[in-house]
N, CA, C and O atoms as CSV, one atom per row, in Angstrom:
chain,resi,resn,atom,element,x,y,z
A,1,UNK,N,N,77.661,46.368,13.667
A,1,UNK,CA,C,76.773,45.240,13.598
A,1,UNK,C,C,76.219,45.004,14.997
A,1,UNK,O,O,77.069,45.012,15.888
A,2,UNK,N,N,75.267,44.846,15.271
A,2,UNK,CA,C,74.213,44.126,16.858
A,2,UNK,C,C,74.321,43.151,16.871
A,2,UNK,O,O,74.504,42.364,15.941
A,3,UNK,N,N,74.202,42.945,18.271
A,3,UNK,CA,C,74.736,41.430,18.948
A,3,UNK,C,C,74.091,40.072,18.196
A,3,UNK,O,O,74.604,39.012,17.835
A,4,UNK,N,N,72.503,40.691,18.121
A,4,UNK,CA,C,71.520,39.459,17.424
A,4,UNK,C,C,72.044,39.287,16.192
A,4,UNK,O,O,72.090,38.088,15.920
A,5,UNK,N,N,72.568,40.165,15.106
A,5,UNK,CA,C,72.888,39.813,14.128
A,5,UNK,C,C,74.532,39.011,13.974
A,5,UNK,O,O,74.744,38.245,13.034
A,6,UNK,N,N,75.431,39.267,14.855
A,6,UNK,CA,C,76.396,38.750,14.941
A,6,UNK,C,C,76.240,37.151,15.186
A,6,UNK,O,O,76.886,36.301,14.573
A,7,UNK,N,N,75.254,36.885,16.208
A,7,UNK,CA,C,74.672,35.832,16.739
A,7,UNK,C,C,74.324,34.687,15.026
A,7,UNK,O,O,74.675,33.573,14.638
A,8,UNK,N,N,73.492,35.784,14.505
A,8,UNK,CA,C,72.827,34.715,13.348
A,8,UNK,C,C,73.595,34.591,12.274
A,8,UNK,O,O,73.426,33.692,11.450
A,9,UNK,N,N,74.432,35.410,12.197
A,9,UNK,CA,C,75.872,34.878,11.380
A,9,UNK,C,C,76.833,33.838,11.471
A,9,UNK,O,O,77.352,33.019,10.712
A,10,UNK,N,N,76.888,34.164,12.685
A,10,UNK,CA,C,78.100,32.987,13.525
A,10,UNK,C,C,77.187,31.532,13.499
A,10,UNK,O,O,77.618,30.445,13.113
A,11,UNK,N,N,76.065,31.762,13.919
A,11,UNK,CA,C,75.269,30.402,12.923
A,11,UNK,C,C,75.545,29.588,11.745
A,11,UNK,O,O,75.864,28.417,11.538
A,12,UNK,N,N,75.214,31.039,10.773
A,12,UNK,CA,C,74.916,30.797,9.526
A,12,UNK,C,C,76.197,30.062,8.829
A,12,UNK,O,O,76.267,29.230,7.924
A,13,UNK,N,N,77.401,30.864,9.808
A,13,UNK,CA,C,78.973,30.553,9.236
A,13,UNK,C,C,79.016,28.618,9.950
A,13,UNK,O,O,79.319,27.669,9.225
A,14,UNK,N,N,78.657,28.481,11.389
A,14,UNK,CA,C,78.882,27.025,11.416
A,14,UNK,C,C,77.755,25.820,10.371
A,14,UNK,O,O,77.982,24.684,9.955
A,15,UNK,N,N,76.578,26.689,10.246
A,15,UNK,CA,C,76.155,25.391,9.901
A,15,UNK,C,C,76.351,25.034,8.287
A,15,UNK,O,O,76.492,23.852,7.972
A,16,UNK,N,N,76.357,25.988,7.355
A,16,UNK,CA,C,76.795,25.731,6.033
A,16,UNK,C,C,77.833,24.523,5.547
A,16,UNK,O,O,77.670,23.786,4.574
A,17,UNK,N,N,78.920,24.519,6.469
A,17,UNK,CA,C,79.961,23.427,6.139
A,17,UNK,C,C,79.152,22.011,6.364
A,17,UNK,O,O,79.220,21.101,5.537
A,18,UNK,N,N,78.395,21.928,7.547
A,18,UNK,CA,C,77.554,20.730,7.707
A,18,UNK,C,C,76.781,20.211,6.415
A,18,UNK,O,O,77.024,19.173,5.799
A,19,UNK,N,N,75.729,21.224,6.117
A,19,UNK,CA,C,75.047,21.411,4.834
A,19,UNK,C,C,76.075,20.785,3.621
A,19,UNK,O,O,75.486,20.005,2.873
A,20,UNK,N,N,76.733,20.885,3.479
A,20,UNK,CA,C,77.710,20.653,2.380
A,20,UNK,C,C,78.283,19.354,2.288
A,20,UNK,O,O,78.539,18.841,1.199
A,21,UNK,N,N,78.540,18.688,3.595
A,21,UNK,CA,C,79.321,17.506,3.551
A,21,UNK,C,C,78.501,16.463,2.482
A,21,UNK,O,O,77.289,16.250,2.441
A,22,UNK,N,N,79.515,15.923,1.683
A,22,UNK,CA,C,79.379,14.845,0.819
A,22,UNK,C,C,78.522,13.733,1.597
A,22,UNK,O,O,78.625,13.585,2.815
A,23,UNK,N,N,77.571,12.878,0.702
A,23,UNK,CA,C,76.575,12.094,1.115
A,23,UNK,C,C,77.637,10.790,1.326
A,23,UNK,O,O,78.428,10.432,0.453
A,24,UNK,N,N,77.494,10.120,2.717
A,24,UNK,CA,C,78.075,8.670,2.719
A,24,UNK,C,C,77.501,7.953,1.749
A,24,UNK,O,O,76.484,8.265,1.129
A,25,UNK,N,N,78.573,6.367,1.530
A,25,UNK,CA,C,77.807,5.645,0.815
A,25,UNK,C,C,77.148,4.610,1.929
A,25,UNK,O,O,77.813,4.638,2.964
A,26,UNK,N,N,76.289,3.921,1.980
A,26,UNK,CA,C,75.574,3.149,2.408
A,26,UNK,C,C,76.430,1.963,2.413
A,26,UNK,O,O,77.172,1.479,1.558
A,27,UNK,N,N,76.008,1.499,4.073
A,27,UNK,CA,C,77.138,1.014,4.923
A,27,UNK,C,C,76.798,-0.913,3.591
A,27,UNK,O,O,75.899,-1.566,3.061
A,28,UNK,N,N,78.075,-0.877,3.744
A,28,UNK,CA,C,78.194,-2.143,3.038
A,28,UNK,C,C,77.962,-2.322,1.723
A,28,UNK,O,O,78.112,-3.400,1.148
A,29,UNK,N,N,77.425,-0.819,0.964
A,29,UNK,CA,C,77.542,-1.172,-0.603
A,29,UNK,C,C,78.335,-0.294,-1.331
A,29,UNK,O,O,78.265,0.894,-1.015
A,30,UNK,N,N,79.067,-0.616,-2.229
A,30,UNK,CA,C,80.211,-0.710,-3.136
A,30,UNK,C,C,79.782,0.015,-4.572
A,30,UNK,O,O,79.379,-0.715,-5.478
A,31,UNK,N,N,79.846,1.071,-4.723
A,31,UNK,CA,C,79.204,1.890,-5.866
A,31,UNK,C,C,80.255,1.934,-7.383
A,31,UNK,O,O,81.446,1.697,-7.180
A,32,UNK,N,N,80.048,2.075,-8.090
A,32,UNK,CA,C,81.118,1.262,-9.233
A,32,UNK,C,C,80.631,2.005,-10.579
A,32,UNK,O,O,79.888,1.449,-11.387
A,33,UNK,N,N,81.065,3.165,-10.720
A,33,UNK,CA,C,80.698,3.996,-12.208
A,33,UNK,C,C,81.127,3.383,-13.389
A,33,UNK,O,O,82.342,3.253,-13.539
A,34,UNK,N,N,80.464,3.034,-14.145
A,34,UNK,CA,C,80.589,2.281,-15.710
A,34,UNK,C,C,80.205,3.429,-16.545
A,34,UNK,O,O,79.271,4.159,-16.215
A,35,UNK,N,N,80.910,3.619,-17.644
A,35,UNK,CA,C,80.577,4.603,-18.629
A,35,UNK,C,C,80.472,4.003,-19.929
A,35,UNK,O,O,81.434,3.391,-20.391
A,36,UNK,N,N,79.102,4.151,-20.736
A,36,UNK,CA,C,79.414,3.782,-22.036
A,36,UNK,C,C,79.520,4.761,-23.198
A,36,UNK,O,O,78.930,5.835,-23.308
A,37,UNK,N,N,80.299,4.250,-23.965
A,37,UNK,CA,C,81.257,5.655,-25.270
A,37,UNK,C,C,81.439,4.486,-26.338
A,37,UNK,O,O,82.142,3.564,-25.924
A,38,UNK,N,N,81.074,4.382,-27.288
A,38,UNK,CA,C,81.208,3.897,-28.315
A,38,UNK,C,C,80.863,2.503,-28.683
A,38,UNK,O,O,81.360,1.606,-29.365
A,39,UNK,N,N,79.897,2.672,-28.016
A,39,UNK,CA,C,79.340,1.493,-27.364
A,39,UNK,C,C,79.926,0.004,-26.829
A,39,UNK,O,O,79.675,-1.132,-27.234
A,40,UNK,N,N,80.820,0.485,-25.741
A,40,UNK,CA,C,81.512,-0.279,-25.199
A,40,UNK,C,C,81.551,0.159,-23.827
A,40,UNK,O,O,81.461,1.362,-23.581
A,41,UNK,N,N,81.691,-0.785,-22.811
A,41,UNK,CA,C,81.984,-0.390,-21.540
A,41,UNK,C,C,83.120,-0.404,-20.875
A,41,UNK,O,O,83.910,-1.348,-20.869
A,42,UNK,N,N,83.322,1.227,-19.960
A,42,UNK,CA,C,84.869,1.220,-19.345
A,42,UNK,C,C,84.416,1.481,-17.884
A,42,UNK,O,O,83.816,2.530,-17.648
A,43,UNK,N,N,84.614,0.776,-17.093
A,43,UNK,CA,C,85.749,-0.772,-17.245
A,43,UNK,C,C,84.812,-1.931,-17.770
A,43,UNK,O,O,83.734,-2.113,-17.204
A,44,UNK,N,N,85.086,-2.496,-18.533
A,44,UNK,CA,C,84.685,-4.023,-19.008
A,44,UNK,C,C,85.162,-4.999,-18.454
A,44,UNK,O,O,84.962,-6.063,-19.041
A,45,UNK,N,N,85.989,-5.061,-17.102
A,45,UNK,CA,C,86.415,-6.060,-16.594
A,45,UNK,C,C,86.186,-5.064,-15.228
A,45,UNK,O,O,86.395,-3.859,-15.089
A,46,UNK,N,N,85.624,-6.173,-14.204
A,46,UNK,CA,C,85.295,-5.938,-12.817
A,46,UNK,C,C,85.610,-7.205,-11.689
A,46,UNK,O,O,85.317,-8.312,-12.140
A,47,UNK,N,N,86.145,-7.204,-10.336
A,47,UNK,CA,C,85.960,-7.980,-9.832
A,47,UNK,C,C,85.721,-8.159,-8.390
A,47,UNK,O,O,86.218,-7.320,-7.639
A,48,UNK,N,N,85.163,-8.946,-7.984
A,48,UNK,CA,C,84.175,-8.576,-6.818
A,48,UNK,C,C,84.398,-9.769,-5.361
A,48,UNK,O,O,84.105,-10.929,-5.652
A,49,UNK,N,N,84.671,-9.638,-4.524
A,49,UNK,CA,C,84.148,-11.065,-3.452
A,49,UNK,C,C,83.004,-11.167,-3.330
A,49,UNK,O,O,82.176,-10.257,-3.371
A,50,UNK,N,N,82.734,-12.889,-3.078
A,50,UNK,CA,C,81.424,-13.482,-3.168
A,50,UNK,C,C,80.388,-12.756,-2.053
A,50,UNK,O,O,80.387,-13.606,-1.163
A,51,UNK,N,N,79.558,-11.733,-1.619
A,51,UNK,CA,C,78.834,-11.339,-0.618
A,51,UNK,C,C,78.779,-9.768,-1.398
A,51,UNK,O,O,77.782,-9.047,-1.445
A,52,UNK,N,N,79.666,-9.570,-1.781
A,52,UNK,CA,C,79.528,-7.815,-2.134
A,52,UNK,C,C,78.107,-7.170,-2.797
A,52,UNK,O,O,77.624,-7.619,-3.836
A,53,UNK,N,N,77.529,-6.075,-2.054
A,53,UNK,CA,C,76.842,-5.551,-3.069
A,53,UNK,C,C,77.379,-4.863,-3.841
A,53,UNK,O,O,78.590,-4.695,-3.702
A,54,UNK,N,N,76.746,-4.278,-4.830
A,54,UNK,CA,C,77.772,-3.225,-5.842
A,54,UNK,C,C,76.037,-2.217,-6.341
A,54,UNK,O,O,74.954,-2.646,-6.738
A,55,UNK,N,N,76.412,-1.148,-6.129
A,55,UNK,CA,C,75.947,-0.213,-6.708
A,55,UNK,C,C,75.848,0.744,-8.294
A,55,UNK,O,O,75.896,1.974,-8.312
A,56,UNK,N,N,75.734,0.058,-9.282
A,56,UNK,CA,C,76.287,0.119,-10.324
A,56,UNK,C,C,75.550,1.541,-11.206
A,56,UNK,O,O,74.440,1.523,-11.738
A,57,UNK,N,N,76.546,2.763,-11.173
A,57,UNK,CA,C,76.157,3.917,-11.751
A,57,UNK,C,C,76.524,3.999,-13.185
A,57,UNK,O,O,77.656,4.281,-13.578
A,58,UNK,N,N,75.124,3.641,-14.229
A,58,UNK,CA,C,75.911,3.424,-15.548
A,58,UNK,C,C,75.604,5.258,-16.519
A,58,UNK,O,O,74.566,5.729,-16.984
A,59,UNK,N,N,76.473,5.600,-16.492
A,59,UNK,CA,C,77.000,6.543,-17.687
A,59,UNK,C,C,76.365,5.917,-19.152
A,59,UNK,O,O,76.747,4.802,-19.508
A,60,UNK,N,N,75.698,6.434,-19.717
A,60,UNK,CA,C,75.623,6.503,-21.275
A,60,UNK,C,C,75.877,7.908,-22.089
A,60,UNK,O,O,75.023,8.781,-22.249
A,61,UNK,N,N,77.162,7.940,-22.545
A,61,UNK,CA,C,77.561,9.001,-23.288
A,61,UNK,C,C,77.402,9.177,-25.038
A,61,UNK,O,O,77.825,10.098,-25.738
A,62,UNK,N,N,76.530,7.772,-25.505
A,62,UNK,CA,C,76.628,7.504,-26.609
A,62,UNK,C,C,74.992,8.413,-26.863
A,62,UNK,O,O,74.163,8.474,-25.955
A,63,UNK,N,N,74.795,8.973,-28.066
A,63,UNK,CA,C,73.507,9.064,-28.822
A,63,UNK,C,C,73.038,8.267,-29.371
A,63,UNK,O,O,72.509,8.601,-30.431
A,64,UNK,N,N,72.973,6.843,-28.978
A,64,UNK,CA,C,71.951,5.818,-29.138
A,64,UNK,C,C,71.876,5.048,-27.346
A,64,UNK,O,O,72.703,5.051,-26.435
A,65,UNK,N,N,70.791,4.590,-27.436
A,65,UNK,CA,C,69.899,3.857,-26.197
A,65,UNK,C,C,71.212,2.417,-26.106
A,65,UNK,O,O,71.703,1.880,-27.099
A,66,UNK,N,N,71.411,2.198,-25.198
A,66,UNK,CA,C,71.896,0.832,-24.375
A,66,UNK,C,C,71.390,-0.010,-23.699
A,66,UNK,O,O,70.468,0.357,-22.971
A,67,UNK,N,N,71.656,-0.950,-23.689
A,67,UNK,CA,C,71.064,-1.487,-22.041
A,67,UNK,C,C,71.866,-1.993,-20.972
A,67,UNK,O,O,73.006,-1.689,-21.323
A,68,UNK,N,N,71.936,-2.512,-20.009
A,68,UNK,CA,C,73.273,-2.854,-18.877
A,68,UNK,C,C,72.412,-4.318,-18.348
A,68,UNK,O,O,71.365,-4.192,-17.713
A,69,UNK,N,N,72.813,-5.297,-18.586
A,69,UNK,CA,C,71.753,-6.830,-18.277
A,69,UNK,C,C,73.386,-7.590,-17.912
A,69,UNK,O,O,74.352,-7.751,-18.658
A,70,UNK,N,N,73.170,-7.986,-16.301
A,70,UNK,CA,C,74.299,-8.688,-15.816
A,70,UNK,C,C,73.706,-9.871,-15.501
A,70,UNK,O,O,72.685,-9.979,-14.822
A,71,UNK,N,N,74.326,-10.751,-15.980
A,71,UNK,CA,C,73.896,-12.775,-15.470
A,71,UNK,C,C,74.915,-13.062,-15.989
A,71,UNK,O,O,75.941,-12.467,-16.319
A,72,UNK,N,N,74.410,-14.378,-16.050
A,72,UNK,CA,C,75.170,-15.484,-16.627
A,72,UNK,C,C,75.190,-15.798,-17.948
A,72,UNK,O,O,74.692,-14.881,-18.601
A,73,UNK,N,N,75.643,-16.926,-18.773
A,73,UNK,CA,C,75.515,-16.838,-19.854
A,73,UNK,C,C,73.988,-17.246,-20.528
A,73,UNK,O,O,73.787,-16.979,-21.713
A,74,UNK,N,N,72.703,-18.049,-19.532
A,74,UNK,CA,C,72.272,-18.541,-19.635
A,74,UNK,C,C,70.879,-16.918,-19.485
A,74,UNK,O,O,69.667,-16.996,-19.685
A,75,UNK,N,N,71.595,-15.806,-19.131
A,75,UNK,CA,C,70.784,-14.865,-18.928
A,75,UNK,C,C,71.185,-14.266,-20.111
A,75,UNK,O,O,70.361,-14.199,-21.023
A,76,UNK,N,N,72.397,-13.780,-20.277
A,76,UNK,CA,C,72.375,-12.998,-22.018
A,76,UNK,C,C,72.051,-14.039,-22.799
A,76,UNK,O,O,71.410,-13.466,-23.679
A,77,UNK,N,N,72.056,-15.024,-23.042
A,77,UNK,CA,C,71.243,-15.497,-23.895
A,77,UNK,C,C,69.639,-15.149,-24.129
A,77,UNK,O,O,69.167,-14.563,-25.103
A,78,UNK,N,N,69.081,-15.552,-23.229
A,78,UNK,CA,C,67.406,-15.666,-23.187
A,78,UNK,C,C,67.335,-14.032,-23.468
A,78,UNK,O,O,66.505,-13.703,-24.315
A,79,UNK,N,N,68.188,-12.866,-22.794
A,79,UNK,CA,C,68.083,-11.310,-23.448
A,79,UNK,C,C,68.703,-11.407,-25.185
A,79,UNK,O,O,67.992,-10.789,-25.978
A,80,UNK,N,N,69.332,-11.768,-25.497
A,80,UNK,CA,C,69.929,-11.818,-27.270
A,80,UNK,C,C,68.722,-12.193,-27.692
A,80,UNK,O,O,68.334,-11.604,-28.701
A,81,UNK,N,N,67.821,-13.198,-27.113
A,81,UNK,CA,C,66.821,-13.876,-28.255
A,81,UNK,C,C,65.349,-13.402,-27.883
A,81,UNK,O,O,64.217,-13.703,-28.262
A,82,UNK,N,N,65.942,-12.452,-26.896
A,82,UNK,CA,C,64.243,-11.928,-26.297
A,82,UNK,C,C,63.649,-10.931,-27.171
A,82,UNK,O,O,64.139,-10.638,-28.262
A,83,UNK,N,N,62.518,-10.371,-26.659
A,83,UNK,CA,C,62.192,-9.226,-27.626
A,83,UNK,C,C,61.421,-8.272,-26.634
A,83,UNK,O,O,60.351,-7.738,-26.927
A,84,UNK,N,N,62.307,-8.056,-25.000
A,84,UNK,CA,C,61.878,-6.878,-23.897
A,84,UNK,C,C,62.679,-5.808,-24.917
A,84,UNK,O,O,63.807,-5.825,-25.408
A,85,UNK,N,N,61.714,-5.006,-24.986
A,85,UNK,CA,C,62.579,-3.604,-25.853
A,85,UNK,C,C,63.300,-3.021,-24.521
A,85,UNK,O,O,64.521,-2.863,-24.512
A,86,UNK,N,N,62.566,-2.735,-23.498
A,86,UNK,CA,C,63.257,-1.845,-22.739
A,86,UNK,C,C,62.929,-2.540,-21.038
A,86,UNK,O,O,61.894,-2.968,-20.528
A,87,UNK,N,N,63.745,-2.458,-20.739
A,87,UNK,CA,C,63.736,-3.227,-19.235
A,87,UNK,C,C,63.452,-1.878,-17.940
A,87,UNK,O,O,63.995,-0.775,-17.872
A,88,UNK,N,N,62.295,-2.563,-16.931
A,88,UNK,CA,C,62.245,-2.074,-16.048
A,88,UNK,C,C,63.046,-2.271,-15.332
A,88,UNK,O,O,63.578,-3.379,-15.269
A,89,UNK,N,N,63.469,-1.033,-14.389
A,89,UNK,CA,C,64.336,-1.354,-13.206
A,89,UNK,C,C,64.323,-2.702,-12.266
A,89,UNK,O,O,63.246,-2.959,-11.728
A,90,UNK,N,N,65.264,-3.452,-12.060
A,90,UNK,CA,C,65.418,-4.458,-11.560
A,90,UNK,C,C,66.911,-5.321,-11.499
A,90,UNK,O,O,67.551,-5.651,-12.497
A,91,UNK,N,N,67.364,-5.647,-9.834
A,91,UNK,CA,C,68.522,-5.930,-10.004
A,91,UNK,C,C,69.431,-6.259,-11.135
A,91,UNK,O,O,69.086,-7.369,-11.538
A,92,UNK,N,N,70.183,-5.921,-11.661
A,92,UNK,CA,C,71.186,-6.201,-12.334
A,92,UNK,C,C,70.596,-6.023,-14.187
A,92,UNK,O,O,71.277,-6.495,-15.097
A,93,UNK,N,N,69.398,-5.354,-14.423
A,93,UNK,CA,C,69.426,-5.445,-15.614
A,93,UNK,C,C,68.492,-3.629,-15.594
A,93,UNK,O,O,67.984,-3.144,-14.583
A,94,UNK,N,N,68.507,-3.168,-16.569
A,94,UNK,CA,C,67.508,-1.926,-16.939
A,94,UNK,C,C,68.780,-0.929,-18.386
A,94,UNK,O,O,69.971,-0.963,-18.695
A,95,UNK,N,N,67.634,-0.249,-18.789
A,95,UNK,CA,C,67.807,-0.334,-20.440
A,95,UNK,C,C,68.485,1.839,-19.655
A,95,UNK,O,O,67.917,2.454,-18.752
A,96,UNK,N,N,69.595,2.273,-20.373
A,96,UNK,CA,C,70.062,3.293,-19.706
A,96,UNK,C,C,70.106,4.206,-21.747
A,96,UNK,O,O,70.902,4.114,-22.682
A,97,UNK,N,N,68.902,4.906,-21.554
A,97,UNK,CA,C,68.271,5.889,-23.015
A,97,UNK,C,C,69.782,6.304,-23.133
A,97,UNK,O,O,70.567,5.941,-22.257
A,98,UNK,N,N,70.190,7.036,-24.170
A,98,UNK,CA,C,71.060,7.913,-25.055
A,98,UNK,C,C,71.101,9.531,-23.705
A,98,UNK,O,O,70.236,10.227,-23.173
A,99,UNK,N,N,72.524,9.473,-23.673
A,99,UNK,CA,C,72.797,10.688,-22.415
A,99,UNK,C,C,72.244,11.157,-21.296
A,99,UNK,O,O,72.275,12.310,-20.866
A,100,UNK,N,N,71.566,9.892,-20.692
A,100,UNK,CA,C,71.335,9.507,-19.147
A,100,UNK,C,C,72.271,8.882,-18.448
A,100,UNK,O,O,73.212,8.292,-18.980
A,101,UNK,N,N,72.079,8.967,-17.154
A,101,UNK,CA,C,72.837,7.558,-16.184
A,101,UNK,C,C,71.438,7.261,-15.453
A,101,UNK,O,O,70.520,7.921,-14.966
A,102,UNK,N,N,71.687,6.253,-15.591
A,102,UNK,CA,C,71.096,4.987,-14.687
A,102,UNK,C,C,71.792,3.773,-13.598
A,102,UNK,O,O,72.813,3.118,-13.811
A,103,UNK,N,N,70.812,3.707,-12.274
A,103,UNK,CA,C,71.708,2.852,-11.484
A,103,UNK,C,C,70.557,1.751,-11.165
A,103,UNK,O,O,69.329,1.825,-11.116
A,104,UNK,N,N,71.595,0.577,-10.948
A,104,UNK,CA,C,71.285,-0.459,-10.399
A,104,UNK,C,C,71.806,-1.201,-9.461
A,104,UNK,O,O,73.030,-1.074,-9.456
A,105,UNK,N,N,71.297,-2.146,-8.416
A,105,UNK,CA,C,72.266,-2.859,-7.750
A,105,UNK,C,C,71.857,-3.779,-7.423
A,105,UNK,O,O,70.697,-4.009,-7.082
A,106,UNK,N,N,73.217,-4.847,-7.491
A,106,UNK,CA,C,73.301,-6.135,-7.469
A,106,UNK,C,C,73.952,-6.804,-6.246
A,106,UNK,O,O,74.697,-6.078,-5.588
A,107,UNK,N,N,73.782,-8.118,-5.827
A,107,UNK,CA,C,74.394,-8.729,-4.810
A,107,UNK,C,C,75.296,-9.438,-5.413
A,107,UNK,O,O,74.804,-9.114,-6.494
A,108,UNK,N,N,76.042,-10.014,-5.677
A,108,UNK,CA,C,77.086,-11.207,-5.585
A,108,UNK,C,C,76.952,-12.016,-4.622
A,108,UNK,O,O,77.136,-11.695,-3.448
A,109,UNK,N,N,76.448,-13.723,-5.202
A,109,UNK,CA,C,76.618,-13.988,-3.584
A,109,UNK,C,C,77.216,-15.308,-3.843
A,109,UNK,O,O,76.900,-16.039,-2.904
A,110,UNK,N,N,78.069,-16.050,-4.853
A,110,UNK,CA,C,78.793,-16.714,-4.744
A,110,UNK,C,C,80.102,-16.501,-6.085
A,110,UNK,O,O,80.084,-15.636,-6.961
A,111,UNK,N,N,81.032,-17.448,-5.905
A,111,UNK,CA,C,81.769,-17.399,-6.997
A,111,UNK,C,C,81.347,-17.669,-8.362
A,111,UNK,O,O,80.350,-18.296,-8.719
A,112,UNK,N,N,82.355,-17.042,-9.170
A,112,UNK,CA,C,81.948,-17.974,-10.764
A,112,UNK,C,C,82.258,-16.357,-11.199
A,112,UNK,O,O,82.466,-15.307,-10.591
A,113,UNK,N,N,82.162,-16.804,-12.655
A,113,UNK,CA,C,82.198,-15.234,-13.905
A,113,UNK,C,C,80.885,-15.009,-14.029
A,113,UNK,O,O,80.087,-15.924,-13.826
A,114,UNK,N,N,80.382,-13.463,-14.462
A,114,UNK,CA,C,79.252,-13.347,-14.968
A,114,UNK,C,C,79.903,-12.170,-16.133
A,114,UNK,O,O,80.998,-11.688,-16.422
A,115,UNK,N,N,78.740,-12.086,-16.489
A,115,UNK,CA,C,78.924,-11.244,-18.085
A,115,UNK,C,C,77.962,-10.067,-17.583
A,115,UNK,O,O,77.286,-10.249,-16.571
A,116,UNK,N,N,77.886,-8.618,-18.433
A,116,UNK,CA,C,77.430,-7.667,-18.331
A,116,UNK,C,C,76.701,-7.311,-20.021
A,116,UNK,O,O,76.439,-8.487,-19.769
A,117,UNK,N,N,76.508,-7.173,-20.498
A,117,UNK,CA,C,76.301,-6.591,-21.705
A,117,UNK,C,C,75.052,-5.638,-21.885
A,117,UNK,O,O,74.425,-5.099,-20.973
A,118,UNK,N,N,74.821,-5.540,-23.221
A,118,UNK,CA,C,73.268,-4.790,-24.191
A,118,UNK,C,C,73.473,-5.476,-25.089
A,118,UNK,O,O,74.428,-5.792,-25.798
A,119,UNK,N,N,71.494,-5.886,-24.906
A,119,UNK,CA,C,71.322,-6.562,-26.359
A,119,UNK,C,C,70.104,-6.448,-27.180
A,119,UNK,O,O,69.261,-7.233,-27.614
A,120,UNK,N,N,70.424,-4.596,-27.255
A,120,UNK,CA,C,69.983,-4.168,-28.222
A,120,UNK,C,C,70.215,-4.561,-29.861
A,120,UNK,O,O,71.120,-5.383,-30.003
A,121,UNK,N,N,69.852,-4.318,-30.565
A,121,UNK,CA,C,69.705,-5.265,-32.090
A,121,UNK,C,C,71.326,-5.167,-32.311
A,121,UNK,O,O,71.713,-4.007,-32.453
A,122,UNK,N,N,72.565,-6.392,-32.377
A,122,UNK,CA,C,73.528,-6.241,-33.098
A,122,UNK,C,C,74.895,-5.483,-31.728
A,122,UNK,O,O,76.095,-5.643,-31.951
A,123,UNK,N,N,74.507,-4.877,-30.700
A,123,UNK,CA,C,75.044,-4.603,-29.614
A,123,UNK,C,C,75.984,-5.265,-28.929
A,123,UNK,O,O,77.007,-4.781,-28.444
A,124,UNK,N,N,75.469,-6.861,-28.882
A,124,UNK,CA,C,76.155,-7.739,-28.042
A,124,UNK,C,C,77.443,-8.619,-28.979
A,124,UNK,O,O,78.530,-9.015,-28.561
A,125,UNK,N,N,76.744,-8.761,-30.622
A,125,UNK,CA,C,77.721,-9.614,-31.448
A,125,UNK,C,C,78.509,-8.259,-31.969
A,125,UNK,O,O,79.497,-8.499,-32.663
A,126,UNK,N,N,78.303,-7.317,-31.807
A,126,UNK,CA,C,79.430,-6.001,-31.855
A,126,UNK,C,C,81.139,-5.924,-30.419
A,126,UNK,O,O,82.277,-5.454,-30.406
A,127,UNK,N,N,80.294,-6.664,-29.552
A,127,UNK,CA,C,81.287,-6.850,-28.255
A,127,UNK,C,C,81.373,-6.003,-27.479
A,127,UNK,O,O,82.406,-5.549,-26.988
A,128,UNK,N,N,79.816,-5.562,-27.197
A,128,UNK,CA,C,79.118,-4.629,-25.973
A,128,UNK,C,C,78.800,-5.611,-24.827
A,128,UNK,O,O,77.747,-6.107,-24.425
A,129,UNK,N,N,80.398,-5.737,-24.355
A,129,UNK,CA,C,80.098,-6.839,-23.127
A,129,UNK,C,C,81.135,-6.502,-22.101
A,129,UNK,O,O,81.862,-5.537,-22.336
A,130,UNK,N,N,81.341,-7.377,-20.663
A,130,UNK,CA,C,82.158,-6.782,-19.913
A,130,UNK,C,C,81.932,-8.171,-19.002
A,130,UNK,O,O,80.876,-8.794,-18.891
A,131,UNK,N,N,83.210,-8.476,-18.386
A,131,UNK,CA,C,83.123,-9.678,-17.250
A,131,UNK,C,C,83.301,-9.165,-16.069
A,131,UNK,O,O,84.158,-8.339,-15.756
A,132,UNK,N,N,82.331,-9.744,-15.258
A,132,UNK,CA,C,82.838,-9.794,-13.733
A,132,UNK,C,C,83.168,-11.282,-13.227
A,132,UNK,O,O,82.491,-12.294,-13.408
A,133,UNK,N,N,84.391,-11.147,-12.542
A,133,UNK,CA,C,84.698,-12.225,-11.614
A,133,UNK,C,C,84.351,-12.146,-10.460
A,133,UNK,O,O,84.507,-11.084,-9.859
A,134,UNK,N,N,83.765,-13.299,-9.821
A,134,UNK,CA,C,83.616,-13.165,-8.568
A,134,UNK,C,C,84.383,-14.032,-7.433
A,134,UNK,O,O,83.687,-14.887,-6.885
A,135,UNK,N,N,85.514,-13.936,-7.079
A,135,UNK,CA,C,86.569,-14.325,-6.189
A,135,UNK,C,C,86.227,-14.393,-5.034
A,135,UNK,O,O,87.040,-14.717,-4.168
């Protein structure tokens, strides 16, 4: 082998491992995989301190459409009686099709419970829901 080629190997050998290193997460947010299967969410119970962001990577493993809409009760409500078929991206709510993931993210910025659900037709009074506390 020649020197130049030894040269561009011994390169090639340091920089690959660089290339490879796993992506940080972004300083101060909190990424949190939810999977839905039967149309239910695991984990359905989450809990958070008041300031946290959370990065929320939702899994849909089911062959029907979901949606992921986090508020209060005063927010799944007005979604149960709404008629948005499908939600654009936007903190804490967007509609995640049949064997996609979709992410969203949310702040927390004081205490209290909030709810998570889909309220697609019959979804939510099925008990396609999930609490977060915020401590």
């Amino acid at each position: 082998m020649k020197g130049g080629t030894r040269l561009v190997l011994a390169i090639a050998l340091v920089a690959v491992p660089a290339a490879c290193r796993p992506a940080t997460a972004d300083e101060g947010v909190e990424t949190v995989e939810v999977t839905i299967h039967y149309s239910h969410f695991d984990p359905s119970t989450l809990e958070f301190p008041p300031g946290t962001t959370v990065r929320f990577i939702v899994h849909n493993t089911d062959p029907i459409d979901h949606e992921f809409i986090l508020g209060d009760t005063r927010v799944q409500n007005v979604h149960e009686l709404g008629t948005e078929a499908h939600h654009p991206p936007r903190p804490g709510e967007m509609s995640v099709p049949a064997g996609t993931t979709r992410t969203t993210t949310y702040t927390f910025t004081r205490p209290g419970a909030l709810i998570f659900g889909c309220h697609l037709p019959g979804h939510y009074a099925f008990g396609m829901r999930g609490l977060v506390t915020v401590a």
